[in-house]
VOSE-723438 format. One record per atom (N, C-alpha, C, O, CB): residue number from 1; residue in three letters; atom name; x, y, z. Coordinates in Angstrom, 3 decimals. Atoms other than C-alpha are relative to their C-alpha. Last residue first. Glycine has a CB too. Example, Ala and Ser with C-alpha at 12.3 -4.5 7.8 and 13.67 -1.06 7.14 Angstrom:
2
+-----+--------+-------+----------+----------+----------+
| num | residu | atome |     east |    north |       up |
+-----+--------+-------+----------+----------+----------+
|   2 |    ser |     N |   -0.820 |   -1.190 |   -0.060 |
|   2 |    ser |    CA |   13.670 |   -1.060 |    7.140 |
|   2 |    ser |     C |   -0.770 |    1.090 |    0.730 |
|   2 |    ser |     O |   -0.261 |    2.198 |    0.899 |
|   2 |    ser |    CB |    0.414 |    0.462 |   -1.415 |
|   1 |    ala |     N |    0.890 |   -1.190 |    0.000 |
|   1 |    ala |    CA |   12.300 |   -4.500 |    7.800 |
|   1 |    ala |     C |    0.900 |    1.200 |    0.000 |
|   1 |    ala |     O |    1.936 |    1.181 |    0.665 |
|   1 |    ala |    CB |   -0.992 |    0.027 |    1.246 |
+-----+--------+-------+----------+----------+----------+
END
This chain:
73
+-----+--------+-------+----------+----------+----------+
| num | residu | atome |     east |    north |       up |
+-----+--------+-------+----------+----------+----------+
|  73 |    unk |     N |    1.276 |    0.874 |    0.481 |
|  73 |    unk |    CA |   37.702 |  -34.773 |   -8.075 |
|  73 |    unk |     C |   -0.291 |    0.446 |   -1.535 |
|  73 |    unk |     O |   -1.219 |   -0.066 |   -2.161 |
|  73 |    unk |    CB |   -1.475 |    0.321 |    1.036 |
|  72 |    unk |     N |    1.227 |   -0.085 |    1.070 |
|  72 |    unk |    CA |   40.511 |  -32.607 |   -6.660 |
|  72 |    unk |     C |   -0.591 |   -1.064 |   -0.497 |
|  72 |    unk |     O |    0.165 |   -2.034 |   -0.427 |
|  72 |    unk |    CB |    0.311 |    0.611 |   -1.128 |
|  71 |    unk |     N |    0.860 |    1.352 |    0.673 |
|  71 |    unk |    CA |   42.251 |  -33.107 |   -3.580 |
|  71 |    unk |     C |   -1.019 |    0.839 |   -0.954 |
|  71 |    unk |     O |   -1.947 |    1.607 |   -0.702 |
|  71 |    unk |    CB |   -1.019 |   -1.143 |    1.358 |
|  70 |    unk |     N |    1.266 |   -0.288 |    0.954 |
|  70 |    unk |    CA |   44.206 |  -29.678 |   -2.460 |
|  70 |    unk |     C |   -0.538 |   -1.209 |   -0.769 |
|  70 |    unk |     O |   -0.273 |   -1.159 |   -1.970 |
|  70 |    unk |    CB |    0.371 |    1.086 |   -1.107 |
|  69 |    unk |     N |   -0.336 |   -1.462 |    0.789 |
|  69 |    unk |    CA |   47.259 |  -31.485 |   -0.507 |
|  69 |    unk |     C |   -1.198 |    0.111 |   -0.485 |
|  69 |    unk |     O |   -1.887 |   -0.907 |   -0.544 |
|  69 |    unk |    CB |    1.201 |    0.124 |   -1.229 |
|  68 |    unk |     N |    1.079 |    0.150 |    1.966 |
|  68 |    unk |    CA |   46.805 |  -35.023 |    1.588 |
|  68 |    unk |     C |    0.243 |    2.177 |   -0.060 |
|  68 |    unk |     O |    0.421 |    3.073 |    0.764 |
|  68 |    unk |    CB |   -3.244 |   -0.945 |    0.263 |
|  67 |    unk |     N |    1.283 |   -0.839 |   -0.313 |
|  67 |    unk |    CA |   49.309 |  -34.998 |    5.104 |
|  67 |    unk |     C |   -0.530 |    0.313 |   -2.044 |
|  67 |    unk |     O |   -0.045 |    0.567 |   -3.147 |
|  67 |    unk |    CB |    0.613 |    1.933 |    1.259 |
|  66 |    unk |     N |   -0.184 |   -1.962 |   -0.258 |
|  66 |    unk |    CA |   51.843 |  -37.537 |    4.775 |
|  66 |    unk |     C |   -1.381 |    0.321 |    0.551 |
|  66 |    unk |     O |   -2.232 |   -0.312 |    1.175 |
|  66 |    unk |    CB |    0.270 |    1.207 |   -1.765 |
|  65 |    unk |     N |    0.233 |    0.024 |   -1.624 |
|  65 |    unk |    CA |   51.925 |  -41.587 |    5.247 |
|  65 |    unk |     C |   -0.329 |    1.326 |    0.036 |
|  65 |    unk |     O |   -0.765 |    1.686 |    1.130 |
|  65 |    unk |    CB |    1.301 |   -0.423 |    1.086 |
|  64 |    unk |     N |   -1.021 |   -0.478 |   -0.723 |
|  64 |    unk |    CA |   51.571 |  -42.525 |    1.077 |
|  64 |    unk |     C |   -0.225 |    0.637 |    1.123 |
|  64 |    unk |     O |   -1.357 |    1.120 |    1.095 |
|  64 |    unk |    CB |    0.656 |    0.691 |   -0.639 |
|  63 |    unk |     N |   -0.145 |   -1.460 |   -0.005 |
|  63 |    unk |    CA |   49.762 |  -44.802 |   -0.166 |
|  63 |    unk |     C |    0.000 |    0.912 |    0.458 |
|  63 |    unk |     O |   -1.051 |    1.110 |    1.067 |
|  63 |    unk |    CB |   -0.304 |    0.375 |   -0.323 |
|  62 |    unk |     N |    0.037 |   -0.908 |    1.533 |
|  62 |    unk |    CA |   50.505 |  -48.121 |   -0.990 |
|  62 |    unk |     C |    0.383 |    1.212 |    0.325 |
|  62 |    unk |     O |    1.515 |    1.687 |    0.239 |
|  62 |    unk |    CB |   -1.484 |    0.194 |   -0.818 |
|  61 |    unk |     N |   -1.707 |    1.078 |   -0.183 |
|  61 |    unk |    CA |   48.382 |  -50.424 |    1.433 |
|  61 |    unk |     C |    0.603 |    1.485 |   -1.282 |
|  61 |    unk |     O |   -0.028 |    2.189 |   -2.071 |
|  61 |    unk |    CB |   -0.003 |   -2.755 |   -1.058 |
|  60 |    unk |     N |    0.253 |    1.159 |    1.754 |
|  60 |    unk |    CA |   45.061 |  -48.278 |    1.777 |
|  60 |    unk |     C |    1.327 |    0.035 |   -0.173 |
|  60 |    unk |     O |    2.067 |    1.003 |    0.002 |
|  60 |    unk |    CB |   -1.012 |    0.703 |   -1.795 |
|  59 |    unk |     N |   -0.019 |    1.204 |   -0.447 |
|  59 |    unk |    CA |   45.144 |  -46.720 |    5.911 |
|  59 |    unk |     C |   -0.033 |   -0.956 |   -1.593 |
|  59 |    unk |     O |   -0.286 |   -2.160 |   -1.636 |
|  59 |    unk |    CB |   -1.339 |   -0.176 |    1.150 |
|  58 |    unk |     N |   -1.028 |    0.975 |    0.216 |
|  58 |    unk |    CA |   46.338 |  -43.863 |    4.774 |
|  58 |    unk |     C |    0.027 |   -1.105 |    0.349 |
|  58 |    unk |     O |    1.085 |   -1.731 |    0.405 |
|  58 |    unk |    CB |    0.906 |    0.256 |    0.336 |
|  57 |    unk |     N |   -1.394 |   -0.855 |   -0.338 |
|  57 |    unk |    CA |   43.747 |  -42.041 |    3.174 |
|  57 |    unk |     C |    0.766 |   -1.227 |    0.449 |
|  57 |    unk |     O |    0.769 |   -2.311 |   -0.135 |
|  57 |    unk |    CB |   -0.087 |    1.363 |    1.328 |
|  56 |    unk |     N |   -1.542 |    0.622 |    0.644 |
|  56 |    unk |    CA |   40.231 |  -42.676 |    2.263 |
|  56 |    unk |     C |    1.222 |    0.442 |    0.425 |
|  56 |    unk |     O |    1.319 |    1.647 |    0.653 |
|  56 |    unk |    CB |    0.204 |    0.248 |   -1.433 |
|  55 |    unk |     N |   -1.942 |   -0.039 |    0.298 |
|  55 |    unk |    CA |   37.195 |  -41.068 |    3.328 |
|  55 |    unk |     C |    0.626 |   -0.893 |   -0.321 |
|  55 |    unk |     O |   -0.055 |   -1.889 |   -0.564 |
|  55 |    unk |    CB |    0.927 |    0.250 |    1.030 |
|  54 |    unk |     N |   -0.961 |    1.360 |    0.235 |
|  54 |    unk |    CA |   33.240 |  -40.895 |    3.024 |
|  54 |    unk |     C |    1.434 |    0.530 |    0.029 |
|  54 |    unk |     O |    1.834 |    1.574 |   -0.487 |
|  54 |    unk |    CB |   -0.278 |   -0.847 |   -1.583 |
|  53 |    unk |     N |    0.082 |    0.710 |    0.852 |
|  53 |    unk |    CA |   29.995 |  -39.248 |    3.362 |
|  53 |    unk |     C |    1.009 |   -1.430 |   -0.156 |
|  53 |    unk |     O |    0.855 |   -2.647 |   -0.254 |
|  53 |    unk |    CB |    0.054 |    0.877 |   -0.885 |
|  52 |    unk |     N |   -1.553 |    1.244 |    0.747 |
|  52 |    unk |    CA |   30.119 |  -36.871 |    6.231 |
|  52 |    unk |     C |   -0.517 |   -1.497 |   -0.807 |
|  52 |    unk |     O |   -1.267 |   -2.299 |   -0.250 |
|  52 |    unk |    CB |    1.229 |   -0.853 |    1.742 |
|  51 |    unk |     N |    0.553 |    1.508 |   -0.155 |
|  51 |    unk |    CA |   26.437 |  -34.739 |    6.085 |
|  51 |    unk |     C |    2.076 |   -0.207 |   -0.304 |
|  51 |    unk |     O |    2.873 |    0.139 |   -1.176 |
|  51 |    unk |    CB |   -1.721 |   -0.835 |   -1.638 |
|  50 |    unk |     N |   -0.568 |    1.128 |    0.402 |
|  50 |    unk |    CA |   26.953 |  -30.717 |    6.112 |
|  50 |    unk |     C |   -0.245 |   -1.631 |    0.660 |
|  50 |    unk |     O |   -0.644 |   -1.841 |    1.805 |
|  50 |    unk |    CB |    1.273 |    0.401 |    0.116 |
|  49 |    unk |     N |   -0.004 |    0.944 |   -0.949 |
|  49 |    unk |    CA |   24.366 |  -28.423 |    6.573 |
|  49 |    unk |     C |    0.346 |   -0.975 |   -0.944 |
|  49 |    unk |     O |   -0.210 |   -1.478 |   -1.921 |
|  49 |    unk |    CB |   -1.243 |   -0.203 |    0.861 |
|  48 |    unk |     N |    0.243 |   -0.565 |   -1.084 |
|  48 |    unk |    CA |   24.809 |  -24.897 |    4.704 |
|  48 |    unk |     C |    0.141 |   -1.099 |    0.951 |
|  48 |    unk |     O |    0.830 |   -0.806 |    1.928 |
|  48 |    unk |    CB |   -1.222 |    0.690 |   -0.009 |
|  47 |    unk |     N |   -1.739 |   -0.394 |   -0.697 |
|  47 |    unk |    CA |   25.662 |  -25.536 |    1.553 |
|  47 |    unk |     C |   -0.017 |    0.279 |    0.996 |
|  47 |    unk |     O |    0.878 |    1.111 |    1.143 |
|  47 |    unk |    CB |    0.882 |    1.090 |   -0.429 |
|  46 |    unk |     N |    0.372 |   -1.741 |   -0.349 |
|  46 |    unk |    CA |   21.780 |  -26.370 |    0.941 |
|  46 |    unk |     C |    1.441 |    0.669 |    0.343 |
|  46 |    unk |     O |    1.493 |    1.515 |    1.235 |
|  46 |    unk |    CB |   -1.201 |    0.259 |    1.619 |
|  45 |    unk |     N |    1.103 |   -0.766 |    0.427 |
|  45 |    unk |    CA |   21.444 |  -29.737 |    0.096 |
|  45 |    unk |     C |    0.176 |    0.913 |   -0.392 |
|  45 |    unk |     O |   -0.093 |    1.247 |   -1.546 |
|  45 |    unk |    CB |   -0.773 |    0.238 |    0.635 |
|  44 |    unk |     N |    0.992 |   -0.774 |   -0.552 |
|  44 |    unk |    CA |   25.008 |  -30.989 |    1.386 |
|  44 |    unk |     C |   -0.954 |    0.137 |   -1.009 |
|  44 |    unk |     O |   -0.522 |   -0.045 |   -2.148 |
|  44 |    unk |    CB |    0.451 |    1.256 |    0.508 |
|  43 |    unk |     N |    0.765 |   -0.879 |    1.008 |
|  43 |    unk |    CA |   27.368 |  -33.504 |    1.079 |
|  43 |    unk |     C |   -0.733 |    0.585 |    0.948 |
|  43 |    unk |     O |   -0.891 |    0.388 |    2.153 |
|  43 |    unk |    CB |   -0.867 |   -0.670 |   -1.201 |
|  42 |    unk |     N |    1.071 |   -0.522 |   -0.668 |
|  42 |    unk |    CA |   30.824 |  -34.340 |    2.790 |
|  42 |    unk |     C |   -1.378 |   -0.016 |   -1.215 |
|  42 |    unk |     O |   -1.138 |   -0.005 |   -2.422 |
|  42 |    unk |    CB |    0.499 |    1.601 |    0.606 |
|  41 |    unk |     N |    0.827 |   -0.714 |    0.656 |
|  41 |    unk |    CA |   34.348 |  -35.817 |    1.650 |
|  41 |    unk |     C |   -1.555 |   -0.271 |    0.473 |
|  41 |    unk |     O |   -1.938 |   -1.394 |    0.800 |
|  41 |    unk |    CB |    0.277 |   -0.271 |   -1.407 |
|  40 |    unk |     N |    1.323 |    0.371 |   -0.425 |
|  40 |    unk |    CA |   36.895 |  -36.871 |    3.451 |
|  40 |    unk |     C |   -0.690 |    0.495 |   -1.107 |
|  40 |    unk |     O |   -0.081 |    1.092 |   -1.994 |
|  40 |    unk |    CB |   -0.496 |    0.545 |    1.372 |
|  39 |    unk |     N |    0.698 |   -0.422 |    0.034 |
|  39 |    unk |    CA |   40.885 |  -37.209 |    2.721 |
|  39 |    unk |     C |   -1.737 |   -0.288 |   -0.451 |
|  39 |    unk |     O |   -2.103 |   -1.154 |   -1.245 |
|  39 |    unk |    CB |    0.660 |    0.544 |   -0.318 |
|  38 |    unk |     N |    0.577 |    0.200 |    0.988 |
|  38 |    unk |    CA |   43.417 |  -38.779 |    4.596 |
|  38 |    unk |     C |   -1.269 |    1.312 |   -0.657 |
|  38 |    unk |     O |   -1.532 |    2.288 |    0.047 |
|  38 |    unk |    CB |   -0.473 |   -1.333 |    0.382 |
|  37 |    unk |     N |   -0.251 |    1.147 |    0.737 |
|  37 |    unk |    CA |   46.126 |  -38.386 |    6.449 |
|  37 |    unk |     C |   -1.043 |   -0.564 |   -0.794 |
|  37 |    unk |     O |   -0.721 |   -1.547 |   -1.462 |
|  37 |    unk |    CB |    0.417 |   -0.911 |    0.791 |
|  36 |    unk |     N |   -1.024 |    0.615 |   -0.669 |
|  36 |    unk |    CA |   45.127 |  -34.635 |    8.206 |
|  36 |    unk |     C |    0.509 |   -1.360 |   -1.249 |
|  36 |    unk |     O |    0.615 |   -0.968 |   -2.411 |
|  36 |    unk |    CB |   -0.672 |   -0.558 |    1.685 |
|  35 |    unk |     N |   -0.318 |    0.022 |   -1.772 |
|  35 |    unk |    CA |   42.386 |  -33.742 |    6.840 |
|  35 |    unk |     C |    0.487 |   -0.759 |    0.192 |
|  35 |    unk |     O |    0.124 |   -1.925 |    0.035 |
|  35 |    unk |    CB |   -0.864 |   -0.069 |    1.037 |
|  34 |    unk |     N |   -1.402 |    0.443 |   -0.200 |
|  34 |    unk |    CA |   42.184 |  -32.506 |    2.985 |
|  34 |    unk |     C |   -0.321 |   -0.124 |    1.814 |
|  34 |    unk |     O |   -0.679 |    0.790 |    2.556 |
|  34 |    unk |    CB |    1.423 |    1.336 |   -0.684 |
|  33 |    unk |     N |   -1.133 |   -0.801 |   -0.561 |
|  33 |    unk |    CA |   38.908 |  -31.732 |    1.471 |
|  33 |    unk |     C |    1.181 |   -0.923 |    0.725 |
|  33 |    unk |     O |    1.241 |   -2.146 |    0.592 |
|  33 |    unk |    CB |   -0.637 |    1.047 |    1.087 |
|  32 |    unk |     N |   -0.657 |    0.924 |   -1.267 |
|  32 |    unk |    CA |   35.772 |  -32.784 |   -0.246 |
|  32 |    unk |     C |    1.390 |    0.954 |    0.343 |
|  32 |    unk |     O |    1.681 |    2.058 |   -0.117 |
|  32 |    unk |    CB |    0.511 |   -1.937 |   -0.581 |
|  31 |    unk |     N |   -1.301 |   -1.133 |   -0.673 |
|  31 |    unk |    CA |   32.729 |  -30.568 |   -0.614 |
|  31 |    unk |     C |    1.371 |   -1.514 |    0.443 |
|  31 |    unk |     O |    1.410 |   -2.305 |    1.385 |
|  31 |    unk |    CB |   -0.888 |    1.261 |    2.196 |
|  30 |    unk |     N |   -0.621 |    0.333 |   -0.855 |
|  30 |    unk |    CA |   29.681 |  -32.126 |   -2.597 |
|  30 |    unk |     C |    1.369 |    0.480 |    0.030 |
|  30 |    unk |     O |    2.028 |    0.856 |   -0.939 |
|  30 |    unk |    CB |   -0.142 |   -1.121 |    0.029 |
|  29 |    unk |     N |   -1.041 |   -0.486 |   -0.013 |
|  29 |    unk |    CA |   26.397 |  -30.622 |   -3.271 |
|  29 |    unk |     C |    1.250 |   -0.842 |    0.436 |
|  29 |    unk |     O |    1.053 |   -1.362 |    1.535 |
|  29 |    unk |    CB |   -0.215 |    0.986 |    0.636 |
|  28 |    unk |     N |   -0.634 |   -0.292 |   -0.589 |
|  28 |    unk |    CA |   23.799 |  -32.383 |   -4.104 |
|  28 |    unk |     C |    1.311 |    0.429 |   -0.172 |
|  28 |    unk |     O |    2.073 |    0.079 |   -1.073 |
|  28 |    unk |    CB |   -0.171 |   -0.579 |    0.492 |
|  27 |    unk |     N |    0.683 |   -1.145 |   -0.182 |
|  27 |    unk |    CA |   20.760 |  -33.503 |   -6.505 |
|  27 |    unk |     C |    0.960 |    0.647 |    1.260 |
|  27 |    unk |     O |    0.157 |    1.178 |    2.027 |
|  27 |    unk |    CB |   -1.679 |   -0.303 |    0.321 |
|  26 |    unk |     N |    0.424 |    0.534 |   -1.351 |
|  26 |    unk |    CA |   22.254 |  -36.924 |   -6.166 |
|  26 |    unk |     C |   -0.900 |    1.096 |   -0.147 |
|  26 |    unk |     O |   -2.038 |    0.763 |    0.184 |
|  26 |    unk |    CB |    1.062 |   -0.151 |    1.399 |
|  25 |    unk |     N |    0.156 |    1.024 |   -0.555 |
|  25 |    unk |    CA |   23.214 |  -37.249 |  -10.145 |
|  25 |    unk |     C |   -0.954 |   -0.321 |    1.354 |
|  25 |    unk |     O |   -1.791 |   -1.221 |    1.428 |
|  25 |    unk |    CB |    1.133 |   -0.224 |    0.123 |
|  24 |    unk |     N |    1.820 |   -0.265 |    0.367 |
|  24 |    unk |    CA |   23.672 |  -33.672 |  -10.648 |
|  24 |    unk |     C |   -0.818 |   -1.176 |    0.547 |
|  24 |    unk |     O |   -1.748 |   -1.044 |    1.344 |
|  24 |    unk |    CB |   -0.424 |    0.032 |   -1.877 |
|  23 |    unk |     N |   -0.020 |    0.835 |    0.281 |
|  23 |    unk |    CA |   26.876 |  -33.323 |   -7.863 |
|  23 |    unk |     C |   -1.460 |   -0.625 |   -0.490 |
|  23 |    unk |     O |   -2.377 |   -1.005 |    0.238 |
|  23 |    unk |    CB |    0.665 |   -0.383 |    0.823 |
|  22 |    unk |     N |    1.803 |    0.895 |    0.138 |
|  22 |    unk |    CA |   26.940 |  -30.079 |   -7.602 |
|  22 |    unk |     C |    0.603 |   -1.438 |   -0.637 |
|  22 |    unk |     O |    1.471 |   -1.557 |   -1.501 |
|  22 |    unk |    CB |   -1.567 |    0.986 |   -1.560 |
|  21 |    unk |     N |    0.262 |   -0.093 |    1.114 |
|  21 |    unk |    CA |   30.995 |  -28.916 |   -6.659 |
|  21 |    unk |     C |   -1.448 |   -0.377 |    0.176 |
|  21 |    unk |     O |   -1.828 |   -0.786 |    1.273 |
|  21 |    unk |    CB |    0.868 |   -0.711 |   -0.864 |
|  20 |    unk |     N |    1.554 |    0.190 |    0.461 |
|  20 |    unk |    CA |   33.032 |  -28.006 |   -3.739 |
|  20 |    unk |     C |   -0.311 |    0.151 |   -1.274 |
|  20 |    unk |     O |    0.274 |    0.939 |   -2.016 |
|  20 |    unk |    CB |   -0.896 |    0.880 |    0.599 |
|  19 |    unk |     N |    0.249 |    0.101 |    1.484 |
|  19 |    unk |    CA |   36.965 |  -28.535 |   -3.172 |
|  19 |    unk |     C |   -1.645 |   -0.191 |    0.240 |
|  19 |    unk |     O |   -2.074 |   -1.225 |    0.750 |
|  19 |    unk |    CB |    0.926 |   -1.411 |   -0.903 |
|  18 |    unk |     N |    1.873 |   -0.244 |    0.073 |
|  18 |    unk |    CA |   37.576 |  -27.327 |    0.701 |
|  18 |    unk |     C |    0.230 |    0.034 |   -1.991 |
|  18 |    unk |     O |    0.784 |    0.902 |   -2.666 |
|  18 |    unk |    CB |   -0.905 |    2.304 |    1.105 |
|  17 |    unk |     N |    0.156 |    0.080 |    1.439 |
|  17 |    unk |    CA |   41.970 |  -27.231 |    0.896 |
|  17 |    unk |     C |   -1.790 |   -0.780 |   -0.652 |
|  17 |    unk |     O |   -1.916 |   -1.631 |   -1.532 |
|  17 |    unk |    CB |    1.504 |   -1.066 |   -0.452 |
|  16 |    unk |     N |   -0.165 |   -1.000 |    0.978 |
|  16 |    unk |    CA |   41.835 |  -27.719 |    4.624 |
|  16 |    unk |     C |   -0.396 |   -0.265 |   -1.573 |
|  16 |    unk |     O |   -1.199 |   -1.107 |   -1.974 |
|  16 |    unk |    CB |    1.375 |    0.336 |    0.091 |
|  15 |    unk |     N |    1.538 |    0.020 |    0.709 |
|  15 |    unk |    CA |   41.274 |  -29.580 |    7.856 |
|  15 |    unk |     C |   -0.099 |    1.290 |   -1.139 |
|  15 |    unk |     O |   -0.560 |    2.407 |   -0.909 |
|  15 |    unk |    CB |   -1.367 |    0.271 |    1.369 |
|  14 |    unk |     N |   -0.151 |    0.385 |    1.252 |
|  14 |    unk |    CA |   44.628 |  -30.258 |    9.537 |
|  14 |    unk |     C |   -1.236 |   -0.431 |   -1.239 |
|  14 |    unk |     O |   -1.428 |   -1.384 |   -1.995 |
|  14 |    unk |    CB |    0.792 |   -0.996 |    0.274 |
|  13 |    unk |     N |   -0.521 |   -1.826 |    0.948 |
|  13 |    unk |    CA |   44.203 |  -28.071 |   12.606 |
|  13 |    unk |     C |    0.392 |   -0.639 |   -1.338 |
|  13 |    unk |     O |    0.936 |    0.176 |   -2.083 |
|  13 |    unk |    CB |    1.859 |    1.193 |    0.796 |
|  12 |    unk |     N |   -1.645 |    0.195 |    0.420 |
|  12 |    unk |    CA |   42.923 |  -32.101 |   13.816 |
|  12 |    unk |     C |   -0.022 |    1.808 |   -0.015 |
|  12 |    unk |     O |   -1.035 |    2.436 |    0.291 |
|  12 |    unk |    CB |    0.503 |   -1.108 |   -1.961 |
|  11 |    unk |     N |   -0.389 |    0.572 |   -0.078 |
|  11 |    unk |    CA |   39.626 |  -33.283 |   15.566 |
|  11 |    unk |     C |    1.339 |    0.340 |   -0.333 |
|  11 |    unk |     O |    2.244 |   -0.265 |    0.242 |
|  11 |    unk |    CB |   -0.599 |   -0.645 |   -0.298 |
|  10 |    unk |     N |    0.416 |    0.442 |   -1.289 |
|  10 |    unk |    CA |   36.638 |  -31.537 |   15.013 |
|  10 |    unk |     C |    1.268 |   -0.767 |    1.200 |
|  10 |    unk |     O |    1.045 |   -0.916 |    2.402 |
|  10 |    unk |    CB |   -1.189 |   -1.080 |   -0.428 |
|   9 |    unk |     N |   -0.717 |    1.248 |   -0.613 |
|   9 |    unk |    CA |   37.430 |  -29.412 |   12.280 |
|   9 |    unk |     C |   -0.110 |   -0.534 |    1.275 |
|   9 |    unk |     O |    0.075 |    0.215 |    2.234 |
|   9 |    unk |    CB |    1.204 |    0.151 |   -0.039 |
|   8 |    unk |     N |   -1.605 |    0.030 |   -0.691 |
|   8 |    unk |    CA |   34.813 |  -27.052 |   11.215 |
|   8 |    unk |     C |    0.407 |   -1.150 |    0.761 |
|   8 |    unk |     O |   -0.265 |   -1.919 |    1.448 |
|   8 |    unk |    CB |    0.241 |    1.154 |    1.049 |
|   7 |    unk |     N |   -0.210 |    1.251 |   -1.039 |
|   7 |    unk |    CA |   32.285 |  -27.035 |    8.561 |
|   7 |    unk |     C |    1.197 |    0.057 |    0.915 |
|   7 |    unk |     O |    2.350 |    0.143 |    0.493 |
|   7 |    unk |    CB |    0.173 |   -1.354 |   -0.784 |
|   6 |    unk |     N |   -1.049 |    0.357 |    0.244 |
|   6 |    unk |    CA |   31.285 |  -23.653 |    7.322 |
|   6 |    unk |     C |   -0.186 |   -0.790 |    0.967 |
|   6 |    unk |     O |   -0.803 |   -0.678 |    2.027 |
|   6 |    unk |    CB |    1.010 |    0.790 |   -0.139 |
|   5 |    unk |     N |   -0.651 |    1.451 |    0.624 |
|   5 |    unk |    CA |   28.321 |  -22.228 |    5.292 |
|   5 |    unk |     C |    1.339 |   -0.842 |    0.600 |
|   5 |    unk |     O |    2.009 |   -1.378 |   -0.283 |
|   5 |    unk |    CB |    0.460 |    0.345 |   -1.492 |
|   4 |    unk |     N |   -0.573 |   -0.065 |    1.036 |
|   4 |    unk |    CA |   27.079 |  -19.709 |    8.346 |
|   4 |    unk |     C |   -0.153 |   -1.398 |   -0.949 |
|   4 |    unk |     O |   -0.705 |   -2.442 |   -0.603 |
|   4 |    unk |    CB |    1.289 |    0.384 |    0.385 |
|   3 |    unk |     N |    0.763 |    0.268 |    1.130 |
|   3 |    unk |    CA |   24.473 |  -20.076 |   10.415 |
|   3 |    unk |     C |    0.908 |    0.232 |   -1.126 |
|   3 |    unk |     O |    0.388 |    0.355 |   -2.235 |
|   3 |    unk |    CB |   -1.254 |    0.821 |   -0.071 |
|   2 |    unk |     N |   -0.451 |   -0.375 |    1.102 |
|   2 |    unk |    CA |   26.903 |  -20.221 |   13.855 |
|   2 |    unk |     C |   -1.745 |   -0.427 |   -1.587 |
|   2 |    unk |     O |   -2.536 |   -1.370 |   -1.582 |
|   2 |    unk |    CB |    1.822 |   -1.094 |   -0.037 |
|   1 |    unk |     N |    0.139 |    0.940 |    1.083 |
|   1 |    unk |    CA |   25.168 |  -20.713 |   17.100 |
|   1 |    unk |     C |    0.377 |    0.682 |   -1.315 |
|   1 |    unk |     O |   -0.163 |    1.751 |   -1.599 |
|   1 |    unk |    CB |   -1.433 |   -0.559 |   -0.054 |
+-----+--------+-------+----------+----------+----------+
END
């Protein structure tokens, strides 16, 4: 069993570019990142145990079919 801080991809090798920040508001941390066609974003407590929150990507009319780059917030 891992105790590290890291979430790993479940699903693609296209799970990258990790943007974390506090978010004061929730009292949380949140990490979003790049996978595959869209991108997700996570929170945590404790950087340690991640929660999935929410994505976006290519299913919204518009925009564009690729793979998502460093997402900043």
């Amino acid at each position: 069993m891992l105790s590290n801080p890291v979430l790993f991809p479940t699903d693609t090798p296209d799970f990258r570019d990790p943007k974390v920040f506090w978010h004061e508001e929730s009292s949380n941390w949140v990490m979003v990142l790049a996978v595959s066609d869209r991108v997700k974003s996570y929170t945590s407590s404790n950087l340690k145990d991640w929660s999935f929150a929410s994505a976006f990507g290519s299913d919204i009319p518009g925009i564009h079919r690729g793979i998502f780059e460093c997402p900043d917030v």
